[in-house]
BAZATI-647708 format. One record per residue: y, z, x of N, C-alpha, C in turn; residue number from 1; residue in one letter. Coordinates in Angstrom, 2 decimals, always signed. Atoms other than C-alpha are relative to their C-alpha. Layout:
N
@n.c2=Y; n.c3=Z; n.c1=X; ca.c2=Y; ca.c3=Z; ca.c1=X; c.c2=Y; c.c3=Z; c.c1=X; n=NUM; res=A;
...
This chain:
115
@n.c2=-1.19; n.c3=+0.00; n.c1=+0.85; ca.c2=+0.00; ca.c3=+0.00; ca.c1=+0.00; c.c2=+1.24; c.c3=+0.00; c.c1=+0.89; n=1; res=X;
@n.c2=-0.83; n.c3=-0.15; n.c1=-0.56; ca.c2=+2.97; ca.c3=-1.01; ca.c1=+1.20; c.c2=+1.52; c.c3=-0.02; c.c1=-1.01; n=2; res=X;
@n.c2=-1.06; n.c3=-0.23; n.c1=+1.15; ca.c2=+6.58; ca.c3=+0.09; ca.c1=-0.65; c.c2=+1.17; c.c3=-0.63; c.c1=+1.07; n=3; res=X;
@n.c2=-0.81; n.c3=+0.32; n.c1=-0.83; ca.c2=+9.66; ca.c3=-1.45; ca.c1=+1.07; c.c2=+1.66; c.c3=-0.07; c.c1=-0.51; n=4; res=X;
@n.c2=-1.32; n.c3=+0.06; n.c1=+0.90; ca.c2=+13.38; ca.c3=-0.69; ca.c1=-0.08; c.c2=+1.05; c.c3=-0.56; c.c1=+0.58; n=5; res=X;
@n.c2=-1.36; n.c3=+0.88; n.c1=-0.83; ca.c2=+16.41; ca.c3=-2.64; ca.c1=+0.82; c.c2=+1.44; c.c3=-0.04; c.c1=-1.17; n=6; res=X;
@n.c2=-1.77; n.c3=-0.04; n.c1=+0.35; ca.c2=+20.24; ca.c3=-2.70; ca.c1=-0.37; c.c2=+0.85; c.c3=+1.09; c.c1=-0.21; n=7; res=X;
@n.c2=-0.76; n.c3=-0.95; n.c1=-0.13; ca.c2=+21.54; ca.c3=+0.72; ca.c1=+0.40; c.c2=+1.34; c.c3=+0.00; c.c1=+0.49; n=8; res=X;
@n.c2=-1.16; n.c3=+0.91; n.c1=-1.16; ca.c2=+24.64; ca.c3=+1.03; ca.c1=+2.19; c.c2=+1.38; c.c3=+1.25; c.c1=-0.69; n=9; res=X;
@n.c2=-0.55; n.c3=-0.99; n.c1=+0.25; ca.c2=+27.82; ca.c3=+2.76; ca.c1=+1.92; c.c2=+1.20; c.c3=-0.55; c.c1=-1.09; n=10; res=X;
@n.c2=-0.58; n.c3=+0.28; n.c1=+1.09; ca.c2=+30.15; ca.c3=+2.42; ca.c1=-1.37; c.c2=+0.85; c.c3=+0.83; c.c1=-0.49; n=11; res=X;
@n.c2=-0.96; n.c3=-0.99; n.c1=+0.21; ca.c2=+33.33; ca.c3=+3.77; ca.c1=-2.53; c.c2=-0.37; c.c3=+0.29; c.c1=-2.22; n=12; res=X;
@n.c2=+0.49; n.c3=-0.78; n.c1=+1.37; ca.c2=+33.08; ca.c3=+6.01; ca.c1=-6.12; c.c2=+0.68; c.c3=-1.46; c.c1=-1.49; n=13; res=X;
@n.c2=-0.38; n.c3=+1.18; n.c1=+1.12; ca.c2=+32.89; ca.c3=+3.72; ca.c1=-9.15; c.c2=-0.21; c.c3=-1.12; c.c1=+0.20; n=14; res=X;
@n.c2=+0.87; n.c3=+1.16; n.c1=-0.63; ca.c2=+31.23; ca.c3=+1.31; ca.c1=-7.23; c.c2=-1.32; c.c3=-0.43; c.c1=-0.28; n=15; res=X;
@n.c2=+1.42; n.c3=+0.37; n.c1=+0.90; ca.c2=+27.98; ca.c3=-0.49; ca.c1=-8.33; c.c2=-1.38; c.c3=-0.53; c.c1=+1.36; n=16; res=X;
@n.c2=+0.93; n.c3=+0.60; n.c1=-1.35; ca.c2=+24.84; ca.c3=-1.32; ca.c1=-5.65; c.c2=-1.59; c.c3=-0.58; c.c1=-1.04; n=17; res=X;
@n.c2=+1.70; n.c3=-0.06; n.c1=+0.78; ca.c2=+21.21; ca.c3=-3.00; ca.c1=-6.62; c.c2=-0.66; c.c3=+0.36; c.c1=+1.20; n=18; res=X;
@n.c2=+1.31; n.c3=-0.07; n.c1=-0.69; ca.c2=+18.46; ca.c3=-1.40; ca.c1=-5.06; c.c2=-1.37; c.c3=-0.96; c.c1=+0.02; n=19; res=X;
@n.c2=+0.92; n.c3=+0.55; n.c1=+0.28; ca.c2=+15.45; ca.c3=-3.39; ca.c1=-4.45; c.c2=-1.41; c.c3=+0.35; c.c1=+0.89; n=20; res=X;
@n.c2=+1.34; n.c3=-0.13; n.c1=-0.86; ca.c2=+11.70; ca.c3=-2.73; ca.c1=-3.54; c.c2=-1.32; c.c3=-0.78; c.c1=+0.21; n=21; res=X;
@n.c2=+1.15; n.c3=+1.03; n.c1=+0.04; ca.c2=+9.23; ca.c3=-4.94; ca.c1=-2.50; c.c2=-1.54; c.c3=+0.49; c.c1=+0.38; n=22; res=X;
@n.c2=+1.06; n.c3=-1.26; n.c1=+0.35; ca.c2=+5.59; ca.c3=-3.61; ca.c1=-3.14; c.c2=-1.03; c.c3=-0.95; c.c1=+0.85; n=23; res=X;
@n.c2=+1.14; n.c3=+1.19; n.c1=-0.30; ca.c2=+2.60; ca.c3=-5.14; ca.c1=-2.04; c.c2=-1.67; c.c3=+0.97; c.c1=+0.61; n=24; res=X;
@n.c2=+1.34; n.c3=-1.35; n.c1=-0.11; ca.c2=-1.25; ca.c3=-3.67; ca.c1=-1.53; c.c2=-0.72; c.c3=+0.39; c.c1=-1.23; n=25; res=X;
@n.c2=+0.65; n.c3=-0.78; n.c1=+1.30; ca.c2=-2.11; ca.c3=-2.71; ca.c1=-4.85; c.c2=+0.39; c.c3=-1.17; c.c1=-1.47; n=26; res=X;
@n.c2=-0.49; n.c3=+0.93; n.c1=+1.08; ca.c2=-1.90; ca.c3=-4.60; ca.c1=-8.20; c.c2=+1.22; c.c3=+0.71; c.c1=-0.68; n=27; res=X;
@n.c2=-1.02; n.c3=-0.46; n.c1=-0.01; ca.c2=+1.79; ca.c3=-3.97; ca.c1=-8.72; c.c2=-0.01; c.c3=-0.60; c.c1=-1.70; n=28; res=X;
@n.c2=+0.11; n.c3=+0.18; n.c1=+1.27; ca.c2=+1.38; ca.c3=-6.01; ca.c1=-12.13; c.c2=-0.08; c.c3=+1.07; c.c1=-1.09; n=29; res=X;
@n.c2=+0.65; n.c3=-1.16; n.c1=+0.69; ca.c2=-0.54; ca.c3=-2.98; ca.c1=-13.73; c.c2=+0.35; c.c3=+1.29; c.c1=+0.58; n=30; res=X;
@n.c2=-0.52; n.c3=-1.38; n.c1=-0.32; ca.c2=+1.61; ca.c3=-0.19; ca.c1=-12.39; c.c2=+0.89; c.c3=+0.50; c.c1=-0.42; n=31; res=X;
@n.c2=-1.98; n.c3=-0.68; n.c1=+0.24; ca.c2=+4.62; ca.c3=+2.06; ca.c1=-13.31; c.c2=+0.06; c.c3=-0.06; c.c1=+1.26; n=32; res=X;
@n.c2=-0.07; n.c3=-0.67; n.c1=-1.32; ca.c2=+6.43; ca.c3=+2.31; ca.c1=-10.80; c.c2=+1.81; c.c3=+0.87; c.c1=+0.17; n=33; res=X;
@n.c2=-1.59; n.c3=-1.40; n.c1=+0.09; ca.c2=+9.69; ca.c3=+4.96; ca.c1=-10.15; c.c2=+1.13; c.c3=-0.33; c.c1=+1.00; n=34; res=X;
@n.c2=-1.52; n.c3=-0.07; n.c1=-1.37; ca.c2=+13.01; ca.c3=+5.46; ca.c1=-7.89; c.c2=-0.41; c.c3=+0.86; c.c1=-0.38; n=35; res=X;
@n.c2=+0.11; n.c3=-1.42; n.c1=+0.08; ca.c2=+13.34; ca.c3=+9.00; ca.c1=-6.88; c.c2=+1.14; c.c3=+0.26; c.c1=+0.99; n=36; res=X;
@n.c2=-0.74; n.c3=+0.02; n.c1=-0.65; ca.c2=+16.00; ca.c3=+10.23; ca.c1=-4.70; c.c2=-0.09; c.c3=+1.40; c.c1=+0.53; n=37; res=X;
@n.c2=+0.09; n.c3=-0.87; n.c1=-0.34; ca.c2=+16.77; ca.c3=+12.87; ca.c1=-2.49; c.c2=+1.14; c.c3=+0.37; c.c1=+1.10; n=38; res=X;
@n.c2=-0.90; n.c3=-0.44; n.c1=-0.41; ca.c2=+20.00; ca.c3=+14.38; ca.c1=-1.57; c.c2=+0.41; c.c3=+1.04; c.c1=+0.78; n=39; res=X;
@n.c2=+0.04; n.c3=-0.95; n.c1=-0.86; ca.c2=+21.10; ca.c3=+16.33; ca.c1=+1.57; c.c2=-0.32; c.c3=+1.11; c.c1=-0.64; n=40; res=X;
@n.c2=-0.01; n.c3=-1.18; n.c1=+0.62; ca.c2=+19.65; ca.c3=+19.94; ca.c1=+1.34; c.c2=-1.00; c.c3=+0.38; c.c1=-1.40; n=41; res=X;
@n.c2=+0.78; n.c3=-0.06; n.c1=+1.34; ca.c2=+17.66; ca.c3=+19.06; ca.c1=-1.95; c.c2=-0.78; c.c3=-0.50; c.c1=-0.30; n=42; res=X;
@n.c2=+1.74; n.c3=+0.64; n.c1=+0.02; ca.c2=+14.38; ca.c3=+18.29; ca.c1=-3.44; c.c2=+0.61; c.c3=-0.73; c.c1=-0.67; n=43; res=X;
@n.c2=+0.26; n.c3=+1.33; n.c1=+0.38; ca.c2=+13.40; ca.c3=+14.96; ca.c1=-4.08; c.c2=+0.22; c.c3=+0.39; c.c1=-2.02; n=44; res=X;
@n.c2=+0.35; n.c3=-0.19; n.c1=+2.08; ca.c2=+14.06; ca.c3=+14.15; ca.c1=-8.26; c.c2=-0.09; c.c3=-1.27; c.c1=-0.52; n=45; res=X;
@n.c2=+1.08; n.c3=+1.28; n.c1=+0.78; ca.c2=+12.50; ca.c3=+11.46; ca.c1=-10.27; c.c2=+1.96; c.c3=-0.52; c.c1=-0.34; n=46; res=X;
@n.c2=-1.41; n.c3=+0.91; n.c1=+1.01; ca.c2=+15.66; ca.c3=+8.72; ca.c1=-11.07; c.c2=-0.19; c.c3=-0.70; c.c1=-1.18; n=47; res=X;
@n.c2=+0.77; n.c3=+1.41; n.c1=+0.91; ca.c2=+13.75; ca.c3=+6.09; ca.c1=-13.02; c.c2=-1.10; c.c3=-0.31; c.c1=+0.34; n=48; res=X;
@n.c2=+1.69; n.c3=+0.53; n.c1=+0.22; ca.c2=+10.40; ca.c3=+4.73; ca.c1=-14.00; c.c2=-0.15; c.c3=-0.90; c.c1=-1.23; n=49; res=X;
@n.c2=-0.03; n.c3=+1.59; n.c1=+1.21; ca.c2=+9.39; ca.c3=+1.66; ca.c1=-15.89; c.c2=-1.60; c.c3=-0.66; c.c1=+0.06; n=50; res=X;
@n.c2=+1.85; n.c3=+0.37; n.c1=+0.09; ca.c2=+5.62; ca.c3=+0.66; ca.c1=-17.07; c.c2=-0.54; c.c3=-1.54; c.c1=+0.12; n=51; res=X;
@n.c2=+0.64; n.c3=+1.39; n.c1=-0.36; ca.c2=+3.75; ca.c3=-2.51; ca.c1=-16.17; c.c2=+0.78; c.c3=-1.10; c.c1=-0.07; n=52; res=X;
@n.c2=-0.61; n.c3=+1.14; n.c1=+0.32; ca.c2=+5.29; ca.c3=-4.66; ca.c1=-18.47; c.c2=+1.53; c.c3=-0.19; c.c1=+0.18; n=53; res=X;
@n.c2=-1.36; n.c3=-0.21; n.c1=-0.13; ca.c2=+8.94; ca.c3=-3.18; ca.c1=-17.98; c.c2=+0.09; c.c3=+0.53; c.c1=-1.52; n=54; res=X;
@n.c2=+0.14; n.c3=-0.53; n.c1=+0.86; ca.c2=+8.17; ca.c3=-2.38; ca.c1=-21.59; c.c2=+1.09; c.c3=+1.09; c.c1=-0.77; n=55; res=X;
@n.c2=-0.81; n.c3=-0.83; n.c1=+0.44; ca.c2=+9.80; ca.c3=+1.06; ca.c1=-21.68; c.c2=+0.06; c.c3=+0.40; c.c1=+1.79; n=56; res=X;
@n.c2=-0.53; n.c3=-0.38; n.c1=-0.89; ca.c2=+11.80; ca.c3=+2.95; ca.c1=-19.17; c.c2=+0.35; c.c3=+1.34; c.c1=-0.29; n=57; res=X;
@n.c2=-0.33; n.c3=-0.78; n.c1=+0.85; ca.c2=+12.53; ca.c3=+6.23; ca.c1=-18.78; c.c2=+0.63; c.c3=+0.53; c.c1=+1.52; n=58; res=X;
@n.c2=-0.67; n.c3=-0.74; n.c1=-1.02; ca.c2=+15.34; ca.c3=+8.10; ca.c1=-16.75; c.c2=+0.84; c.c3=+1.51; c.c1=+0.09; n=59; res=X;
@n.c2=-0.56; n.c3=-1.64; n.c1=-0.19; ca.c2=+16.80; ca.c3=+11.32; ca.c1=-15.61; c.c2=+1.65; c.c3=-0.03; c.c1=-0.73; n=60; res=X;
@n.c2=-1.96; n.c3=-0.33; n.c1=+1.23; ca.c2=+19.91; ca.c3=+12.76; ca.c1=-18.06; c.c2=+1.09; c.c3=-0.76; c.c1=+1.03; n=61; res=X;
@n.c2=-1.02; n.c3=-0.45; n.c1=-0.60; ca.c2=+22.07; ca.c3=+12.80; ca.c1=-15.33; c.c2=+0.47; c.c3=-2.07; c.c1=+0.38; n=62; res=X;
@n.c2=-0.27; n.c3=+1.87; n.c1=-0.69; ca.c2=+21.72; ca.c3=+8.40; ca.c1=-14.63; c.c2=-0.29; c.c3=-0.60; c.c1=-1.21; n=63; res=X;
@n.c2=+0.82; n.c3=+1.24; n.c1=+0.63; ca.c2=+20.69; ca.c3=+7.23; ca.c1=-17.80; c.c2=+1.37; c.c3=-1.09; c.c1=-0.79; n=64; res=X;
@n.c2=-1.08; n.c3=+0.80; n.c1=+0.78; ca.c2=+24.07; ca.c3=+5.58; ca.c1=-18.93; c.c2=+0.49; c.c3=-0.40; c.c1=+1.15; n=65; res=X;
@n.c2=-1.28; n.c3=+1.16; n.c1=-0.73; ca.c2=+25.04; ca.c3=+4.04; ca.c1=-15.62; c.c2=-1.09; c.c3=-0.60; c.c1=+1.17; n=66; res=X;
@n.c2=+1.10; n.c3=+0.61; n.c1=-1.22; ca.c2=+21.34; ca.c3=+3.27; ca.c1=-13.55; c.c2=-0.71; c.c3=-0.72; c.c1=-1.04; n=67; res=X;
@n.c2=+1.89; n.c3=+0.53; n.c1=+1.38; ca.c2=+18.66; ca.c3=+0.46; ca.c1=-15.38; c.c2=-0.70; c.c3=-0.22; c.c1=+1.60; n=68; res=X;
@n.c2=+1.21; n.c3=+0.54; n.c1=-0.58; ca.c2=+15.68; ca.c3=-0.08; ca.c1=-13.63; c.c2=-0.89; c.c3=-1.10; c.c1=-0.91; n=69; res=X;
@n.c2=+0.41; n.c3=+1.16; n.c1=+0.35; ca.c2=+14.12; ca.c3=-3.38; ca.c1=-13.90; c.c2=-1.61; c.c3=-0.22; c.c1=+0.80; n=70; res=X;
@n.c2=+1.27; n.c3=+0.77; n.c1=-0.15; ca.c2=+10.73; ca.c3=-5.37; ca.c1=-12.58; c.c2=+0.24; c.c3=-1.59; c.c1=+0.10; n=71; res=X;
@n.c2=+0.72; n.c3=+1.55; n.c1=+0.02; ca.c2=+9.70; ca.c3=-8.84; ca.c1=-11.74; c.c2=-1.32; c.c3=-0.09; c.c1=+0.56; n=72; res=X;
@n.c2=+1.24; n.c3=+0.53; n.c1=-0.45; ca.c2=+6.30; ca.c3=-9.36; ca.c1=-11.63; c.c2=-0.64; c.c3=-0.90; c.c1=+0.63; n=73; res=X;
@n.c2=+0.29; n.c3=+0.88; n.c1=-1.52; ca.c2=+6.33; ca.c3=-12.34; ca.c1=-9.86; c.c2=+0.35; c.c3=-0.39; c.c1=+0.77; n=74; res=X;
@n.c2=-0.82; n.c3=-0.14; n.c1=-0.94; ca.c2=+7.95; ca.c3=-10.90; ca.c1=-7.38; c.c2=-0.48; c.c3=+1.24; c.c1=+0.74; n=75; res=X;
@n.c2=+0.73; n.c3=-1.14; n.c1=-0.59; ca.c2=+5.98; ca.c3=-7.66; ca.c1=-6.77; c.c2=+1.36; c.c3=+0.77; c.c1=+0.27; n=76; res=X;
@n.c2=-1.27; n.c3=-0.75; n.c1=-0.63; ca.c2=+9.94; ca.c3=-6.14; ca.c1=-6.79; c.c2=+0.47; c.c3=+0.88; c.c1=-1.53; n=77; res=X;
@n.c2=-0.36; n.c3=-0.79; n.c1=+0.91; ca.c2=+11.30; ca.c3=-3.16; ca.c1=-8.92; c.c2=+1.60; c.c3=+0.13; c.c1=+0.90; n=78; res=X;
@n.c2=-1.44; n.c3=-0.12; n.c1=-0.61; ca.c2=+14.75; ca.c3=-2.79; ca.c1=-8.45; c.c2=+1.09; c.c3=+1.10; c.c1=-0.94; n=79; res=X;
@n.c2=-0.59; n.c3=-0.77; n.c1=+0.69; ca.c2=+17.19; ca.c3=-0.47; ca.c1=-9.47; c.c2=+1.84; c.c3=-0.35; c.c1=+0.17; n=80; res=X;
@n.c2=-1.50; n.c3=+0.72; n.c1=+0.06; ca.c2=+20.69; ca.c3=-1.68; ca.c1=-10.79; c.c2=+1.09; c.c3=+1.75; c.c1=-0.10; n=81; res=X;
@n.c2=-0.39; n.c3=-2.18; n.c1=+0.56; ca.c2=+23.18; ca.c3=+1.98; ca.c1=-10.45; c.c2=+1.90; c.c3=-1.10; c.c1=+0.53; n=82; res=X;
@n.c2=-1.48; n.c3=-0.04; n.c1=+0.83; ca.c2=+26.87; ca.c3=+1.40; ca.c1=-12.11; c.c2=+0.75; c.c3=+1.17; c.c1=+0.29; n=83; res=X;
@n.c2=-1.05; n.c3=-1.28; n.c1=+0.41; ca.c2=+30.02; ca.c3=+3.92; ca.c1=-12.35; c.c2=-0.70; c.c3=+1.07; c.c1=+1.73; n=84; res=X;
@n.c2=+0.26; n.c3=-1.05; n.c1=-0.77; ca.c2=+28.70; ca.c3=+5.21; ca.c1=-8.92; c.c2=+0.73; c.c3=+1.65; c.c1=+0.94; n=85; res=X;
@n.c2=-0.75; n.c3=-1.71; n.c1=-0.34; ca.c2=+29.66; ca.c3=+9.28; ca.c1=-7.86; c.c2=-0.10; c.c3=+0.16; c.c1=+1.28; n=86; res=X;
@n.c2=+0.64; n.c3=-0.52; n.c1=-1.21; ca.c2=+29.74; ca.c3=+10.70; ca.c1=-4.99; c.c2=-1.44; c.c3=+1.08; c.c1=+0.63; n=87; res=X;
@n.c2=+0.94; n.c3=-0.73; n.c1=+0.44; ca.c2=+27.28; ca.c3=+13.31; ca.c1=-5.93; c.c2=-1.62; c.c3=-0.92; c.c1=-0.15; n=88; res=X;
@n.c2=+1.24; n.c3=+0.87; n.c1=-0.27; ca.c2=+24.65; ca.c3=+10.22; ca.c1=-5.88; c.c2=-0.73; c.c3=-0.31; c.c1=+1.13; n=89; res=X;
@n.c2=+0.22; n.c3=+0.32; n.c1=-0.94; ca.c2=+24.86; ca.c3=+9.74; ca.c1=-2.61; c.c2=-1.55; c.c3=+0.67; c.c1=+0.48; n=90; res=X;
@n.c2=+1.71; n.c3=-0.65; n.c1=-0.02; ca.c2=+21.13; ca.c3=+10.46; ca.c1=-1.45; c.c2=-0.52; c.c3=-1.27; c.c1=+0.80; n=91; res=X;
@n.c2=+0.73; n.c3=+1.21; n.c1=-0.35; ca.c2=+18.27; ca.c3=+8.37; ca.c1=+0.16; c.c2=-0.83; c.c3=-0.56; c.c1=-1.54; n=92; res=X;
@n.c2=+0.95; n.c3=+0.63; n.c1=+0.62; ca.c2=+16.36; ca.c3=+6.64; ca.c1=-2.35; c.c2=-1.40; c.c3=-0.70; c.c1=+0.04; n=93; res=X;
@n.c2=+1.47; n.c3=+0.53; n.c1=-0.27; ca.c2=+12.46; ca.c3=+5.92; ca.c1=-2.68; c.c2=-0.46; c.c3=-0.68; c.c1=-0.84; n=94; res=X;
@n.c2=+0.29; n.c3=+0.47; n.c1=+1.10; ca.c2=+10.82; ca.c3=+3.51; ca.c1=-4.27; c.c2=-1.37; c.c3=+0.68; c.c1=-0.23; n=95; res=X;
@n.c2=+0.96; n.c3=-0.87; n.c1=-0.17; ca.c2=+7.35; ca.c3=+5.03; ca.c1=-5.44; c.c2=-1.34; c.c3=-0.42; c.c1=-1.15; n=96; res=X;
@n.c2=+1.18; n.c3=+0.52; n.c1=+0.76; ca.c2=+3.84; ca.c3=+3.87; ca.c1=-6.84; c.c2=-0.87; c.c3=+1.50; c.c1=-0.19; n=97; res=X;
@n.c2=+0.75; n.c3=-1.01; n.c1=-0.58; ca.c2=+1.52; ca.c3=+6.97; ca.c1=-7.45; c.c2=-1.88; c.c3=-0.79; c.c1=-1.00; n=98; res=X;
@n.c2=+1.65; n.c3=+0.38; n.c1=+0.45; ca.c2=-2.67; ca.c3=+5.97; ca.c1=-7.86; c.c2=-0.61; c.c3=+1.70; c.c1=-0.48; n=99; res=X;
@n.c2=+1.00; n.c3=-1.40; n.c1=+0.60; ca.c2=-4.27; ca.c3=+9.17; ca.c1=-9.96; c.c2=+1.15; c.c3=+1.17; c.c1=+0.62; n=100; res=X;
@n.c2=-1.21; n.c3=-0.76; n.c1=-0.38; ca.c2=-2.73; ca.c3=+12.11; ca.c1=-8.00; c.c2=+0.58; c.c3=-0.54; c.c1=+1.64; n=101; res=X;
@n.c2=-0.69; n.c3=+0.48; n.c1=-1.62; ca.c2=-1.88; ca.c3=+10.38; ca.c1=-4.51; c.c2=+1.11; c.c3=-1.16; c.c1=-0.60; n=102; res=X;
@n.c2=-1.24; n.c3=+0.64; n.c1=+0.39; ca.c2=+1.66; ca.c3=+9.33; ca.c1=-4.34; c.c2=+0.63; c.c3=-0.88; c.c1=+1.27; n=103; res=X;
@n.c2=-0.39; n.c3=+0.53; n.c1=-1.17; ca.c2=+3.05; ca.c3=+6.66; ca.c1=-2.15; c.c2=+1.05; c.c3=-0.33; c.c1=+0.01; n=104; res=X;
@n.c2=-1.13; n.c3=+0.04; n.c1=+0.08; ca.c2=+6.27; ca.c3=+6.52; ca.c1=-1.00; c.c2=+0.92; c.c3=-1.20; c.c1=+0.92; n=105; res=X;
@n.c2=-0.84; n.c3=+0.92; n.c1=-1.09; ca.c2=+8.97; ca.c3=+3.62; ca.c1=+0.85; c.c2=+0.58; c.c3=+1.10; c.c1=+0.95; n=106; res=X;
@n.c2=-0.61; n.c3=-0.80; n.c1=-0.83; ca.c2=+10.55; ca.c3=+4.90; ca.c1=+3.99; c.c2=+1.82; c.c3=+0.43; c.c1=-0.60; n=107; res=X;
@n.c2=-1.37; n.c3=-0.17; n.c1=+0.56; ca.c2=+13.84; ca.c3=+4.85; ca.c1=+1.73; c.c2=+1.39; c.c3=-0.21; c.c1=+0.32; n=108; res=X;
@n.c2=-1.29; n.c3=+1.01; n.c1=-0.70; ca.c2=+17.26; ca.c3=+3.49; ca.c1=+1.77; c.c2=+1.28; c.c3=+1.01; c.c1=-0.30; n=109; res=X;
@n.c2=-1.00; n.c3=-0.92; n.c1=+0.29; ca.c2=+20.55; ca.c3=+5.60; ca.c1=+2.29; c.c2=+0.59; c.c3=-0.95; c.c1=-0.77; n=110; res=X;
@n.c2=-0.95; n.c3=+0.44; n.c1=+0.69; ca.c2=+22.93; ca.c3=+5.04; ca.c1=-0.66; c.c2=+1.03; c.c3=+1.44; c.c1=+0.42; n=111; res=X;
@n.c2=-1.44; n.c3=-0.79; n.c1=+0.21; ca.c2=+26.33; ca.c3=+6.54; ca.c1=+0.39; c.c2=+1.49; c.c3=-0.19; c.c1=-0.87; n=112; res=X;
@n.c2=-0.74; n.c3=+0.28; n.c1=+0.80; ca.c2=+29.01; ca.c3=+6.98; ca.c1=-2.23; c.c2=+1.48; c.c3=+0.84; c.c1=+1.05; n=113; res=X;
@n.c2=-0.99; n.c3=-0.43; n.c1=-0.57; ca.c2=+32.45; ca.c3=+7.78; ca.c1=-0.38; c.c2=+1.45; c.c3=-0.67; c.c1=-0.12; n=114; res=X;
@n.c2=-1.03; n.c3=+0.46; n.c1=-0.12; ca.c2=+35.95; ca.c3=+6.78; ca.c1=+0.18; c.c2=+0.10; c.c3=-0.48; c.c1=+1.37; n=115; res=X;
């Protein structure tokens, strides 16, 4: 399994970035798969997750009116679109497949929100 994230970077507040992850190893077709993030000092927290088909989605209170998470299946890429960005976002970001209870994670991409 390989998870691979790309378009982090540094962004002033109210600024918009797409994340994107490119998967590969596993049948990515037939998976949820998540963002999760993890901000200096603090545990990792689930951002978004979206099922096979892209179907349904489901995200944390705190993003759900300014992050979508998307899919292309034939593209093996989940990507995460994040709007109205805070500074308080700033974090690394993971993209994240989990099989039963083993969870696999991208090496993750800094998103910095600043001036």
């Amino acid at each position: 399994v390989q998870l691979v994230e790309s378009g982090g970077g540094l962004v002033q507040p109210g600024g918009s970035l797409r994340l994107s992850c490119a998967a590969s190893g596993f049948t990515f077709s037939s998976s949820v798969m998540s963002w999760y993030r993890q901000a200096p000092g603090k545990e990792r927290e689930l951002v978004a997750s979206i099922t096979s088909t892209g179907g349904i989605t489901n995200y944390a209170d705190s993003m759900k009116d300014r992050f979508t998470i998307s899919r292309d299946n034939a593209k093996n890429t989940v990507y995460l679109q994040m709007n109205s960005l805070k500074a308080e976002d700033t974090a690394v970001y993971y993209c994240n497949y989990h099989w039963g209870w083993v969870n696999y994670w991208g090496k993750g991409t800094l998103v910095t929100v600043s001036l």
